[in-house]
mmCIF entry with sequence, helices, sheets and N, C-alpha, C, O atoms, coordinates in Angstrom:
data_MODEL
# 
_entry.id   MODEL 
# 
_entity.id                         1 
_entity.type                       polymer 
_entity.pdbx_number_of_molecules   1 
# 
_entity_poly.entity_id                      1 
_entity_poly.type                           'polypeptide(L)' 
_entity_poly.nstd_linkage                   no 
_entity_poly.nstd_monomer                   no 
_entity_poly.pdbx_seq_one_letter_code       
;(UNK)(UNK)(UNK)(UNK)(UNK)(UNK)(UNK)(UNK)(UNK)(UNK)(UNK)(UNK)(UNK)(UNK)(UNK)(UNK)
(UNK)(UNK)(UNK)(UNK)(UNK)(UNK)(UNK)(UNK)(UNK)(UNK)(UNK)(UNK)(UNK)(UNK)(UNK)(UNK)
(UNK)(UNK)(UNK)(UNK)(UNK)(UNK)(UNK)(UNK)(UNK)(UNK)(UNK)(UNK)(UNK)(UNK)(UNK)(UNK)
(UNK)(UNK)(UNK)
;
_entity_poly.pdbx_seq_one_letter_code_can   XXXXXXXXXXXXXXXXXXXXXXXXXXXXXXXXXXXXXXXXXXXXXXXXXXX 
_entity_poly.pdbx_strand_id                 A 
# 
loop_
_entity_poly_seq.entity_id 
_entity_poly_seq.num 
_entity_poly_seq.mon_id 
_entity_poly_seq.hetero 
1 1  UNK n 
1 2  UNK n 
1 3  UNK n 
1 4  UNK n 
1 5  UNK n 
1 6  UNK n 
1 7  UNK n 
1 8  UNK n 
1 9  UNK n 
1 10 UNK n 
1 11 UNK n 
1 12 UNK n 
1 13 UNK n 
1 14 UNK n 
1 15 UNK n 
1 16 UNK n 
1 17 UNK n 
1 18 UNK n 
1 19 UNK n 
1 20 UNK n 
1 21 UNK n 
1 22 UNK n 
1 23 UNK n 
1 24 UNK n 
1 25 UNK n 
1 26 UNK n 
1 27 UNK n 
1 28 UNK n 
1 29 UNK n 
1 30 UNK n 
1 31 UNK n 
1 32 UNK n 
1 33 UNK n 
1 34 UNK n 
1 35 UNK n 
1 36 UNK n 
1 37 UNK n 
1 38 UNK n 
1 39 UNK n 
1 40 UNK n 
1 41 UNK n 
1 42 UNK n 
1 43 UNK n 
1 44 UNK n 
1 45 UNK n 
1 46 UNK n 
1 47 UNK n 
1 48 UNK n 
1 49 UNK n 
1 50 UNK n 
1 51 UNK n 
# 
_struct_asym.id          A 
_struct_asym.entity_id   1 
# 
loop_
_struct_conf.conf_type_id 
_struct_conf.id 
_struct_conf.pdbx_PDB_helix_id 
_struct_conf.beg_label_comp_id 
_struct_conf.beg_label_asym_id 
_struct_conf.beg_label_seq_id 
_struct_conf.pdbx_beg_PDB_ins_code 
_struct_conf.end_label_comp_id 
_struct_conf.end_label_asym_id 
_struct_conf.end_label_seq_id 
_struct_conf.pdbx_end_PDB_ins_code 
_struct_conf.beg_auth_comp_id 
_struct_conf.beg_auth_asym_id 
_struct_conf.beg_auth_seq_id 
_struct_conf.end_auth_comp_id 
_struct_conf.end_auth_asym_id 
_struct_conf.end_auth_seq_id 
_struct_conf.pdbx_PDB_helix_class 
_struct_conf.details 
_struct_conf.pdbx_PDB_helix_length 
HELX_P HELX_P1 AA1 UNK A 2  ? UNK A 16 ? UNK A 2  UNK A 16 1 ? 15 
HELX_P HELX_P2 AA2 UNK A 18 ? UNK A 25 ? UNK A 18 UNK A 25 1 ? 8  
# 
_struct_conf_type.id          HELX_P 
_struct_conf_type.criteria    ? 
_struct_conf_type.reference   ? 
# 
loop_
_atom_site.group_PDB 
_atom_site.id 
_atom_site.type_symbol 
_atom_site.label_atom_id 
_atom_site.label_alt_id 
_atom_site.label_comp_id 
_atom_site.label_asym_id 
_atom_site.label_entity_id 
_atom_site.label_seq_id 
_atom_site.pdbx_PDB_ins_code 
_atom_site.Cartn_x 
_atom_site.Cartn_y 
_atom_site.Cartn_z 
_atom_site.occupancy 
_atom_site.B_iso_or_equiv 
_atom_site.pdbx_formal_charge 
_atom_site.auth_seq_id 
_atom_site.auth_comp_id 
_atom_site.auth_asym_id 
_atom_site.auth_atom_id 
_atom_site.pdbx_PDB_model_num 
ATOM 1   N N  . UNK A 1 1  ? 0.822  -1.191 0.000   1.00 0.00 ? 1  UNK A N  1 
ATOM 2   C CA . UNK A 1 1  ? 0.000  0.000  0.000   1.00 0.00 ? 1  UNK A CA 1 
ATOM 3   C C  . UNK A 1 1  ? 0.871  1.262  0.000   1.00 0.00 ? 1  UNK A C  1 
ATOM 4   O O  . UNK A 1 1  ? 0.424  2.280  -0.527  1.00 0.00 ? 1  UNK A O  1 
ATOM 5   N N  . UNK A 1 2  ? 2.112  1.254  0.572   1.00 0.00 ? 2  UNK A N  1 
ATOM 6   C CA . UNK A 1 2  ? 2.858  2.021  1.057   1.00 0.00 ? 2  UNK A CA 1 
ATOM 7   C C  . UNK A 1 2  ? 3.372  2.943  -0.695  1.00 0.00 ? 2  UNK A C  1 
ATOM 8   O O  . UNK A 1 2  ? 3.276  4.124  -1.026  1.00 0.00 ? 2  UNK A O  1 
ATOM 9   N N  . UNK A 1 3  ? 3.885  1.753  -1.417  1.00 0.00 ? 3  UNK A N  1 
ATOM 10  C CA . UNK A 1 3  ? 4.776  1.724  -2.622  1.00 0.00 ? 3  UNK A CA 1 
ATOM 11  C C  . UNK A 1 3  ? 3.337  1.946  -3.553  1.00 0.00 ? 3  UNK A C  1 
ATOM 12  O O  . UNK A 1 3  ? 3.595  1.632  -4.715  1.00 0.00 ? 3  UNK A O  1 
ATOM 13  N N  . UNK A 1 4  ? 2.099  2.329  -3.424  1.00 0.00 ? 4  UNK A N  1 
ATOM 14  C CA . UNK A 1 4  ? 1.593  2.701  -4.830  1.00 0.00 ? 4  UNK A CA 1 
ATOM 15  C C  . UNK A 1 4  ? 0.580  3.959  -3.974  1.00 0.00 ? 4  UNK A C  1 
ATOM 16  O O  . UNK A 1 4  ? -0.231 4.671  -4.567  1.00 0.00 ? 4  UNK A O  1 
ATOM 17  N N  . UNK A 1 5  ? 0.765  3.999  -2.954  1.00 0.00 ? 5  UNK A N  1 
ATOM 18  C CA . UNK A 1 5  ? 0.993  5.617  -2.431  1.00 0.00 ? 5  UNK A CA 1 
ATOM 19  C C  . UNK A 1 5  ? 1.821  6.289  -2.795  1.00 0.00 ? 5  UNK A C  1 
ATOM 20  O O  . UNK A 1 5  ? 1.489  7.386  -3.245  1.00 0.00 ? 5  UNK A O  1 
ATOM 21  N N  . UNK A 1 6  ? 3.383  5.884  -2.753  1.00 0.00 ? 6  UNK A N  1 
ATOM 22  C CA . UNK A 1 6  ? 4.407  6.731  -3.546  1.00 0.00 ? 6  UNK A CA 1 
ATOM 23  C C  . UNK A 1 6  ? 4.174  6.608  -4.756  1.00 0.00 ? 6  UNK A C  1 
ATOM 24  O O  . UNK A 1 6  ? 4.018  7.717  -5.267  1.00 0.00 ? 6  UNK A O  1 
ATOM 25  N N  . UNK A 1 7  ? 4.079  5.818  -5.436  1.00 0.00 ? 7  UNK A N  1 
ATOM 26  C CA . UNK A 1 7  ? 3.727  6.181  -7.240  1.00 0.00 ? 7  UNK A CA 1 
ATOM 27  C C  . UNK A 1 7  ? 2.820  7.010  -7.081  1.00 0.00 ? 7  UNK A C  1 
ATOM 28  O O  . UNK A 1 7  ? 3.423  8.083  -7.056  1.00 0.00 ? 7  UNK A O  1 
ATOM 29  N N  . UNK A 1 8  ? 1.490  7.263  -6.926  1.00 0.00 ? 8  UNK A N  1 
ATOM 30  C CA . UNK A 1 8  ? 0.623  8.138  -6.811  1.00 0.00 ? 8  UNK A CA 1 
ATOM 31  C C  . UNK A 1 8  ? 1.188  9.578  -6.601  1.00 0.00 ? 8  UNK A C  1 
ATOM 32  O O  . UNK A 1 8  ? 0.992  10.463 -7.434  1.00 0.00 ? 8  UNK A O  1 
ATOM 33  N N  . UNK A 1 9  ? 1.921  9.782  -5.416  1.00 0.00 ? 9  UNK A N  1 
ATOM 34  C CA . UNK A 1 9  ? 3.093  11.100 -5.201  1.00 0.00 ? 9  UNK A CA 1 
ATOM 35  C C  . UNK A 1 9  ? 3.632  11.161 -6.685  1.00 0.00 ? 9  UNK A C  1 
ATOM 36  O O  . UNK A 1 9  ? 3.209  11.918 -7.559  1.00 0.00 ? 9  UNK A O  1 
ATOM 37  N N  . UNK A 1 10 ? 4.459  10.396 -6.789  1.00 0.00 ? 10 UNK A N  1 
ATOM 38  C CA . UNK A 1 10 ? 5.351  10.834 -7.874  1.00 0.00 ? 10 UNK A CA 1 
ATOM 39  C C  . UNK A 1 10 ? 4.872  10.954 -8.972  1.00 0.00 ? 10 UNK A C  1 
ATOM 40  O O  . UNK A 1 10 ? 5.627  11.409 -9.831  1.00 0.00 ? 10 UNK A O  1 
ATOM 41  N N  . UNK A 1 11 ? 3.251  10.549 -9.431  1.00 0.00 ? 11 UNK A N  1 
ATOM 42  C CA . UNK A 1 11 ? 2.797  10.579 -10.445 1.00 0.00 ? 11 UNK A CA 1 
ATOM 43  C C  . UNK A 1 11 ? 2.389  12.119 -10.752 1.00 0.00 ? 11 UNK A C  1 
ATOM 44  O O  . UNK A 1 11 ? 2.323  12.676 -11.848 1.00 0.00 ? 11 UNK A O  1 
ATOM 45  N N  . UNK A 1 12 ? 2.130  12.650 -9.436  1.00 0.00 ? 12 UNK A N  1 
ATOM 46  C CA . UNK A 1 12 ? 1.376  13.683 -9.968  1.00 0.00 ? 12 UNK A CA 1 
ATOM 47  C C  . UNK A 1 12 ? 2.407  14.556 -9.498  1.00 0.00 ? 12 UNK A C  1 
ATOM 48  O O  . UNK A 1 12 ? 2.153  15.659 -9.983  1.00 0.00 ? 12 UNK A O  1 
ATOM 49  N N  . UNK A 1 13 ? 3.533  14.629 -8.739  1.00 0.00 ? 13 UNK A N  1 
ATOM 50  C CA . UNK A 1 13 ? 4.821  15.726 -9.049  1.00 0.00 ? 13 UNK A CA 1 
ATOM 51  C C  . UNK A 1 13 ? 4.928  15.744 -10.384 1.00 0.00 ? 13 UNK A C  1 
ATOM 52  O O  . UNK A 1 13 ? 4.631  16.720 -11.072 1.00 0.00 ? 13 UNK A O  1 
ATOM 53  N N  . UNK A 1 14 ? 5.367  14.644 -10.825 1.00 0.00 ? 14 UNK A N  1 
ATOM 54  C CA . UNK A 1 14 ? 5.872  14.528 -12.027 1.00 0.00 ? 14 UNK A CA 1 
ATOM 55  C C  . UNK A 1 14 ? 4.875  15.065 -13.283 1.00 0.00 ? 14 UNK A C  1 
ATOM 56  O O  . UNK A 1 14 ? 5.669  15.415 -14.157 1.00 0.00 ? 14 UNK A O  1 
ATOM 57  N N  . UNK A 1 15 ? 3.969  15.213 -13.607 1.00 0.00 ? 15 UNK A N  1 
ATOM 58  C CA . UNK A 1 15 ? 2.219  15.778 -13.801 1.00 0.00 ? 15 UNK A CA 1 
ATOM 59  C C  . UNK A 1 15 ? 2.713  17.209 -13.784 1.00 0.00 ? 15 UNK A C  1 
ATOM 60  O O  . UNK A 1 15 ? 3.027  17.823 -14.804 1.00 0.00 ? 15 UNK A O  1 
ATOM 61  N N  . UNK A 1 16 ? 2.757  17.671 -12.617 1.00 0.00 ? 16 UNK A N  1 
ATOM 62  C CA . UNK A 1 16 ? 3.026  18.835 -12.498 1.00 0.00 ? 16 UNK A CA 1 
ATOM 63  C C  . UNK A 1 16 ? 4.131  20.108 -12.161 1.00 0.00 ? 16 UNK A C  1 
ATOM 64  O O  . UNK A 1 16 ? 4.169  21.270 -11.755 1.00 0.00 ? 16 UNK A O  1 
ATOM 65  N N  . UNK A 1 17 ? 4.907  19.105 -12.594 1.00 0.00 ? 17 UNK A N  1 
ATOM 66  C CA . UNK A 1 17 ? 6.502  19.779 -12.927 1.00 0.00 ? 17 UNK A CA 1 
ATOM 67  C C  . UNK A 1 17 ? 6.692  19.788 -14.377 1.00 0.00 ? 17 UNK A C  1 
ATOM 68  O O  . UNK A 1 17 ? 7.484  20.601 -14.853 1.00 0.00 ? 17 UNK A O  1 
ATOM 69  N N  . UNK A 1 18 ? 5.905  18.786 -15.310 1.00 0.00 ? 18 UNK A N  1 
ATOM 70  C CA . UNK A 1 18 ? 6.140  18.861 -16.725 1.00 0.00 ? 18 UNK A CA 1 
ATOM 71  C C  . UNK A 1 18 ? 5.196  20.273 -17.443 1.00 0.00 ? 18 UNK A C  1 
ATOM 72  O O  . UNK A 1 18 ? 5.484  21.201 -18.198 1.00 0.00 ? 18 UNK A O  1 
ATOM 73  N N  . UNK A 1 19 ? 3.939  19.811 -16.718 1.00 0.00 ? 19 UNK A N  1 
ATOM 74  C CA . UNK A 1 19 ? 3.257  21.042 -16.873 1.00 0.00 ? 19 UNK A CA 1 
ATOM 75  C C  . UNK A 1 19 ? 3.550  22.576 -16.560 1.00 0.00 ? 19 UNK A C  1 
ATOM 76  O O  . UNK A 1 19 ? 3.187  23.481 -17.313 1.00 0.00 ? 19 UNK A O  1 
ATOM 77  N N  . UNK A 1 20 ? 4.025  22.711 -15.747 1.00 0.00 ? 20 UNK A N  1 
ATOM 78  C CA . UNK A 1 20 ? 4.804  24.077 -15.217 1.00 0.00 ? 20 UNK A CA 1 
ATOM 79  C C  . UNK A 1 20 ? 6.220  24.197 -16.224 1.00 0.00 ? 20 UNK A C  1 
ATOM 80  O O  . UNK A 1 20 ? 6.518  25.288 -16.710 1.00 0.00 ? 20 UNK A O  1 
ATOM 81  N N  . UNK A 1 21 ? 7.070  22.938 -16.486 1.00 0.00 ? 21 UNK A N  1 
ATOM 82  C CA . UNK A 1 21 ? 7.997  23.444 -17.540 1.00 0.00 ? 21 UNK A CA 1 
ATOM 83  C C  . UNK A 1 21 ? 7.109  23.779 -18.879 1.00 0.00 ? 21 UNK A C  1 
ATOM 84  O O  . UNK A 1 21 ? 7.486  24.868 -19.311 1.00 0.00 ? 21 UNK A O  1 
ATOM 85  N N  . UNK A 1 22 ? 6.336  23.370 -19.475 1.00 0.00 ? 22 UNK A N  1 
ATOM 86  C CA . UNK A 1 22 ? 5.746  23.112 -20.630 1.00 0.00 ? 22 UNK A CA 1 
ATOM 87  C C  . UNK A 1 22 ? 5.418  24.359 -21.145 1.00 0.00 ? 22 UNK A C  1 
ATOM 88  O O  . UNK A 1 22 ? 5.658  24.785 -22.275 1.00 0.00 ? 22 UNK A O  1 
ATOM 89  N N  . UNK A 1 23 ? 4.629  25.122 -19.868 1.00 0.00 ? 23 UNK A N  1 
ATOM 90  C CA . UNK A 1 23 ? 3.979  26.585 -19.574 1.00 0.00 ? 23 UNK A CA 1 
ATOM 91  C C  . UNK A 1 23 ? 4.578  27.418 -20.362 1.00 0.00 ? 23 UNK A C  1 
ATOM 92  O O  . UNK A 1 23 ? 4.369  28.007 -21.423 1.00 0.00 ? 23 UNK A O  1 
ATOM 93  N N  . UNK A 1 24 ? 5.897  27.249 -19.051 1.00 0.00 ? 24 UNK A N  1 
ATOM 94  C CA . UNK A 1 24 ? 7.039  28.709 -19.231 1.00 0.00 ? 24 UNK A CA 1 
ATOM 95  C C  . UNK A 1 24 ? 8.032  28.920 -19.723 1.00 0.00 ? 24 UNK A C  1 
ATOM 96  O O  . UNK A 1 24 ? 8.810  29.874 -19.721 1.00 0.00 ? 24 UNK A O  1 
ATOM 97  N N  . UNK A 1 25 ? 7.983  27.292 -20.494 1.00 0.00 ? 25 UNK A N  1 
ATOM 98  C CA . UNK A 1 25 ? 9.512  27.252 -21.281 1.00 0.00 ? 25 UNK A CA 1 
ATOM 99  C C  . UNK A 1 25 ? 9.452  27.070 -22.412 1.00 0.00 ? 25 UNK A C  1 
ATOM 100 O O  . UNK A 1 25 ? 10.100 27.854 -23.106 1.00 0.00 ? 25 UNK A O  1 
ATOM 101 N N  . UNK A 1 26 ? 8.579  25.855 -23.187 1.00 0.00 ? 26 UNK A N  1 
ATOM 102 C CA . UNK A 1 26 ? 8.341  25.479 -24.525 1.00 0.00 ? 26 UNK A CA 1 
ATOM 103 C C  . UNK A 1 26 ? 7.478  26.166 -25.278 1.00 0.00 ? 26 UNK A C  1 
ATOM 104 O O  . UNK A 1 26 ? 7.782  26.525 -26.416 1.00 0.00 ? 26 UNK A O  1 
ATOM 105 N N  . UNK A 1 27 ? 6.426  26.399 -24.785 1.00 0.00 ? 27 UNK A N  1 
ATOM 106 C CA . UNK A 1 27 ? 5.488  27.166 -25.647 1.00 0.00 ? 27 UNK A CA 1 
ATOM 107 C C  . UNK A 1 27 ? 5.203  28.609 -25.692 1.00 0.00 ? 27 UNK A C  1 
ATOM 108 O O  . UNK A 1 27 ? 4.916  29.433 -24.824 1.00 0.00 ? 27 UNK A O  1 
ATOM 109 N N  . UNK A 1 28 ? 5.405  28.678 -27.261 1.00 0.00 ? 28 UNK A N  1 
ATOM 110 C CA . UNK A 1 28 ? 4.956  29.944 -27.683 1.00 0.00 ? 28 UNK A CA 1 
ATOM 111 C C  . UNK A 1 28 ? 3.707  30.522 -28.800 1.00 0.00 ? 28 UNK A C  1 
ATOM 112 O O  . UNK A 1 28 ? 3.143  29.926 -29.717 1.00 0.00 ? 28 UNK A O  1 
ATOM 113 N N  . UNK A 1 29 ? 3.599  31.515 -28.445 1.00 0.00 ? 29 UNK A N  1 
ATOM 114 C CA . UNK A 1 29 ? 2.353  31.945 -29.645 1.00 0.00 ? 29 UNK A CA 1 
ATOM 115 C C  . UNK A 1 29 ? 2.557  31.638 -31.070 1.00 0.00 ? 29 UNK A C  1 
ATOM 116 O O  . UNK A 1 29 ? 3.689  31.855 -31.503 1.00 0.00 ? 29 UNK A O  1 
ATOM 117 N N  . UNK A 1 30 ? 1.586  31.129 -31.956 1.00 0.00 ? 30 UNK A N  1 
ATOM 118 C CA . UNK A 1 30 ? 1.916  31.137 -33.040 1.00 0.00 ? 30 UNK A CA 1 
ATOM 119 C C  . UNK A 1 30 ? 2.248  32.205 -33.933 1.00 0.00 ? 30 UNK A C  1 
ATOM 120 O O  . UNK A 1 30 ? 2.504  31.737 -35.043 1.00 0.00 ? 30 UNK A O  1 
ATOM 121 N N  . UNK A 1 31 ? 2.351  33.510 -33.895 1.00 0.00 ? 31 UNK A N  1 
ATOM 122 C CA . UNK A 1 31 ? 2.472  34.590 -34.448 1.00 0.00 ? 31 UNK A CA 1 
ATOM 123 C C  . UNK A 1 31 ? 4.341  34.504 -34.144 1.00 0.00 ? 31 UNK A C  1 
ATOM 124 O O  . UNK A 1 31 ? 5.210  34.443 -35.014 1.00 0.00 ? 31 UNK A O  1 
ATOM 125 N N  . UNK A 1 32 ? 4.562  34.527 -32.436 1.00 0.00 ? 32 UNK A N  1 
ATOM 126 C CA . UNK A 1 32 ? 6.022  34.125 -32.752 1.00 0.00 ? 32 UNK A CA 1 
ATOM 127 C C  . UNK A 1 32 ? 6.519  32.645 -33.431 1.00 0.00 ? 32 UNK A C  1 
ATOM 128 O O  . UNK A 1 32 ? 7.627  32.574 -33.961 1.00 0.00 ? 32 UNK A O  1 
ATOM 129 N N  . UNK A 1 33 ? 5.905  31.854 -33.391 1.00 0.00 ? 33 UNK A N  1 
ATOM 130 C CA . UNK A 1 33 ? 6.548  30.545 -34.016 1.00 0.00 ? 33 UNK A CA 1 
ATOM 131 C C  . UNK A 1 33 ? 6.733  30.698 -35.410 1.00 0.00 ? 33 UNK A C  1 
ATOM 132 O O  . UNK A 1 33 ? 7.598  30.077 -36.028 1.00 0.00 ? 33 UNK A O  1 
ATOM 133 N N  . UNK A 1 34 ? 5.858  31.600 -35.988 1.00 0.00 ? 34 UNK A N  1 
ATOM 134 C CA . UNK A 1 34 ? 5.592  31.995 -37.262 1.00 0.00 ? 34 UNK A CA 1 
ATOM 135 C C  . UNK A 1 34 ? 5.961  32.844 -37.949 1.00 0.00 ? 34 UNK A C  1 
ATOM 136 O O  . UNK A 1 34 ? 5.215  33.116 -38.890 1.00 0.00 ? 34 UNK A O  1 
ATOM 137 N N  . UNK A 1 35 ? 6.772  33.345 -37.859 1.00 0.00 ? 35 UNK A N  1 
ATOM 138 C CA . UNK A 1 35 ? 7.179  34.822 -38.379 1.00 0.00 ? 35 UNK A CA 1 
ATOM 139 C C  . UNK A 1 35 ? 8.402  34.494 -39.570 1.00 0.00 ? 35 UNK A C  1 
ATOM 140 O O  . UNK A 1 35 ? 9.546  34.419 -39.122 1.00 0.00 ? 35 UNK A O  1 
ATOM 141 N N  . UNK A 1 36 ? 8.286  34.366 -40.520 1.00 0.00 ? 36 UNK A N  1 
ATOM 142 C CA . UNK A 1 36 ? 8.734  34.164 -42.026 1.00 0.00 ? 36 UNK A CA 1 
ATOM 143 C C  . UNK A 1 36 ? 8.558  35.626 -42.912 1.00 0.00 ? 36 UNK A C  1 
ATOM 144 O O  . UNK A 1 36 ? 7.588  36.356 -42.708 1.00 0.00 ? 36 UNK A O  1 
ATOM 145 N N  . UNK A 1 37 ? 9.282  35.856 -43.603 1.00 0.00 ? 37 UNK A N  1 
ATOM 146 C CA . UNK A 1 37 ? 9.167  37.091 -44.433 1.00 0.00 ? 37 UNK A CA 1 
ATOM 147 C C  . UNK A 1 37 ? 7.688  36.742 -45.412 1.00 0.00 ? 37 UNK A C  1 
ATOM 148 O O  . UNK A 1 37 ? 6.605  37.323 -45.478 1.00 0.00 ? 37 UNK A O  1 
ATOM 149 N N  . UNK A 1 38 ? 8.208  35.580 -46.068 1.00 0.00 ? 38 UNK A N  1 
ATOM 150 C CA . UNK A 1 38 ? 7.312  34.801 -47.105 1.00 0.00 ? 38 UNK A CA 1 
ATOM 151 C C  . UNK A 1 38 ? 5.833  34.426 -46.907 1.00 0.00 ? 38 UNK A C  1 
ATOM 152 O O  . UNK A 1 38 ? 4.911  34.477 -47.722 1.00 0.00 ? 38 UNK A O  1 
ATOM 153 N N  . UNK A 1 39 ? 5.837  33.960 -45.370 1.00 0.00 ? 39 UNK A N  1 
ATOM 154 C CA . UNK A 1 39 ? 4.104  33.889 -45.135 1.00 0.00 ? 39 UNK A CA 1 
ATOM 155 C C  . UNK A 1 39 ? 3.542  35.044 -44.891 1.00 0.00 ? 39 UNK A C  1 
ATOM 156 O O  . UNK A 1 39 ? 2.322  34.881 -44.909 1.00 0.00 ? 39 UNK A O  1 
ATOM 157 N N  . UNK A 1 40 ? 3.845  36.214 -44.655 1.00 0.00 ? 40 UNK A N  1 
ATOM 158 C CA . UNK A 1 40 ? 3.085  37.832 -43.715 1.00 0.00 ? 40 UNK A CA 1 
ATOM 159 C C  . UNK A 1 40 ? 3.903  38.886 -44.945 1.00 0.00 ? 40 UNK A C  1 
ATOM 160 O O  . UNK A 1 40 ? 5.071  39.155 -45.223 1.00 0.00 ? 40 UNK A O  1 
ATOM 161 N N  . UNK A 1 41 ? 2.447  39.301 -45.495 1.00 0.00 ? 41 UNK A N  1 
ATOM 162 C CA . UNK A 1 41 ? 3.173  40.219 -46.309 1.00 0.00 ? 41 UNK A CA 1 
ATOM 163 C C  . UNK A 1 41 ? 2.815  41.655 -45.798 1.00 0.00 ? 41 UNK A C  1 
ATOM 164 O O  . UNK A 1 41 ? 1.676  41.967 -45.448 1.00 0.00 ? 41 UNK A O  1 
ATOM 165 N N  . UNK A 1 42 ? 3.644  42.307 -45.788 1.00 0.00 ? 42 UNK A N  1 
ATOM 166 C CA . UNK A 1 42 ? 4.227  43.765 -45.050 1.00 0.00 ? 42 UNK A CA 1 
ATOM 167 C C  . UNK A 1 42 ? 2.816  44.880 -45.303 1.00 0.00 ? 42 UNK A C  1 
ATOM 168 O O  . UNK A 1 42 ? 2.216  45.552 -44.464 1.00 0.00 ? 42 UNK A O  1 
ATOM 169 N N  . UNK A 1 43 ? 2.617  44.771 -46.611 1.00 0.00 ? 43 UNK A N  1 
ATOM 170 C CA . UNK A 1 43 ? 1.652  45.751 -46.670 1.00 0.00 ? 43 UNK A CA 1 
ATOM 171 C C  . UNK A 1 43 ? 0.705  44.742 -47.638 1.00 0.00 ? 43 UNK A C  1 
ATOM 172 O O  . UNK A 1 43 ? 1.143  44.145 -48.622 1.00 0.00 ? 43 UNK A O  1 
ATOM 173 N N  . UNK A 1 44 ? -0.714 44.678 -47.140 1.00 0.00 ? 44 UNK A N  1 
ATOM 174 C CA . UNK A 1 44 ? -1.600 44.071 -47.755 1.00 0.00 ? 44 UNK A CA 1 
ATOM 175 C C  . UNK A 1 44 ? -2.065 44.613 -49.486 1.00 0.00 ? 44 UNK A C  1 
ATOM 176 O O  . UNK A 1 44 ? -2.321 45.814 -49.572 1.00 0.00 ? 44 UNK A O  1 
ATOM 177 N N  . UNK A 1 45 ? -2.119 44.191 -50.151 1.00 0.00 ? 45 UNK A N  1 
ATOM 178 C CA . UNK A 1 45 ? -2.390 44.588 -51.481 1.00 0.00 ? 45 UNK A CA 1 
ATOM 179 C C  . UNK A 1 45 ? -0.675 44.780 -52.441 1.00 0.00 ? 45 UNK A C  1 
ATOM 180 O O  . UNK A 1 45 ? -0.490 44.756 -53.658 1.00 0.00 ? 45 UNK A O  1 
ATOM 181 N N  . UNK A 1 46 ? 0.025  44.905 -51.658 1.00 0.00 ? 46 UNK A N  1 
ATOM 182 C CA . UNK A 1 46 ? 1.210  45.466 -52.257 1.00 0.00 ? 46 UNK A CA 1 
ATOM 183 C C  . UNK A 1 46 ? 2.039  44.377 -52.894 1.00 0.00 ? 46 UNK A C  1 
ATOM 184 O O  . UNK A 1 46 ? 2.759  44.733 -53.826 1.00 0.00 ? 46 UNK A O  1 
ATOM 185 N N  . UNK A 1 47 ? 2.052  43.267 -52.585 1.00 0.00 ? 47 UNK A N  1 
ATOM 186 C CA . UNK A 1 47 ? 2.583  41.421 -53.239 1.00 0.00 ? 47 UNK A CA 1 
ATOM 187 C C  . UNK A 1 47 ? 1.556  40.974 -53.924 1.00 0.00 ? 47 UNK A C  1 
ATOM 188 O O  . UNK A 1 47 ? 1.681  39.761 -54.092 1.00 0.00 ? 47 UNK A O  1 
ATOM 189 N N  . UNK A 1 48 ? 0.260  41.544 -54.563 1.00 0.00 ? 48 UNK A N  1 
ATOM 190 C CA . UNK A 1 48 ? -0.690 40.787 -54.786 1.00 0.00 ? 48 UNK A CA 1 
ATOM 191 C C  . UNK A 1 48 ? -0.533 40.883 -56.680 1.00 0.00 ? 48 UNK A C  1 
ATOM 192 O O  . UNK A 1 48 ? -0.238 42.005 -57.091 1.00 0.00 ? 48 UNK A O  1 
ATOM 193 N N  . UNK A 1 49 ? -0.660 40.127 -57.412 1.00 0.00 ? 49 UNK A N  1 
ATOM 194 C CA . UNK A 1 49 ? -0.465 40.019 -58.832 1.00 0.00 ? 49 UNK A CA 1 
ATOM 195 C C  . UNK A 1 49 ? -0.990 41.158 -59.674 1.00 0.00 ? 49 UNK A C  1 
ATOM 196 O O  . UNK A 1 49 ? -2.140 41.562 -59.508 1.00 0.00 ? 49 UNK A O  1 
ATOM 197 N N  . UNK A 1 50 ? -0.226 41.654 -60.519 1.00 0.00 ? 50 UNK A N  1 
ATOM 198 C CA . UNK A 1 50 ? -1.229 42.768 -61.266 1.00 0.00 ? 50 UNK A CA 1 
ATOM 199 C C  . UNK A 1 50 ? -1.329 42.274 -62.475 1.00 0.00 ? 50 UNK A C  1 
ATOM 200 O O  . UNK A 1 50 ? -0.227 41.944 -62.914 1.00 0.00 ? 50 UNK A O  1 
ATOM 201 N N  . UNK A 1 51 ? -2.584 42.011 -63.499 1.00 0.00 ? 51 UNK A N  1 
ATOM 202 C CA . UNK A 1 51 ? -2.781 41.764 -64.184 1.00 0.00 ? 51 UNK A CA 1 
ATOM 203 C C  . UNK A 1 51 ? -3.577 43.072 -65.432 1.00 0.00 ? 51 UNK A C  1 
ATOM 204 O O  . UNK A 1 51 ? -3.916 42.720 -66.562 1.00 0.00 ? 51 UNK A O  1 
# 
């Protein structure tokens, strides 16, 4: 009983230490993940084809 009381502990440290890194370290907005010259064009209408 003792030993799946401690798994239980460690399950959910572990739960919530990944989550707290996940937060504040890995993830970012997609606008920053995204930022390419080629996908966002600077001024709207101004890359667009003239025919």
């Amino acid at each position: 009983m003792k030993a799946f009381l401690a798994a239980i502990v460690v399950a959910i440290g572990v739960a919530a230490g990944a989550a707290f890194v996940l937060d504040n370290t890995f993830q970012i907005t997609s606008p920053e993940a995204f930022t390419t010259e080629g996908a966002r064009p600077g001024e709207p209408g101004r890359n667009l084809i003239q025919y």
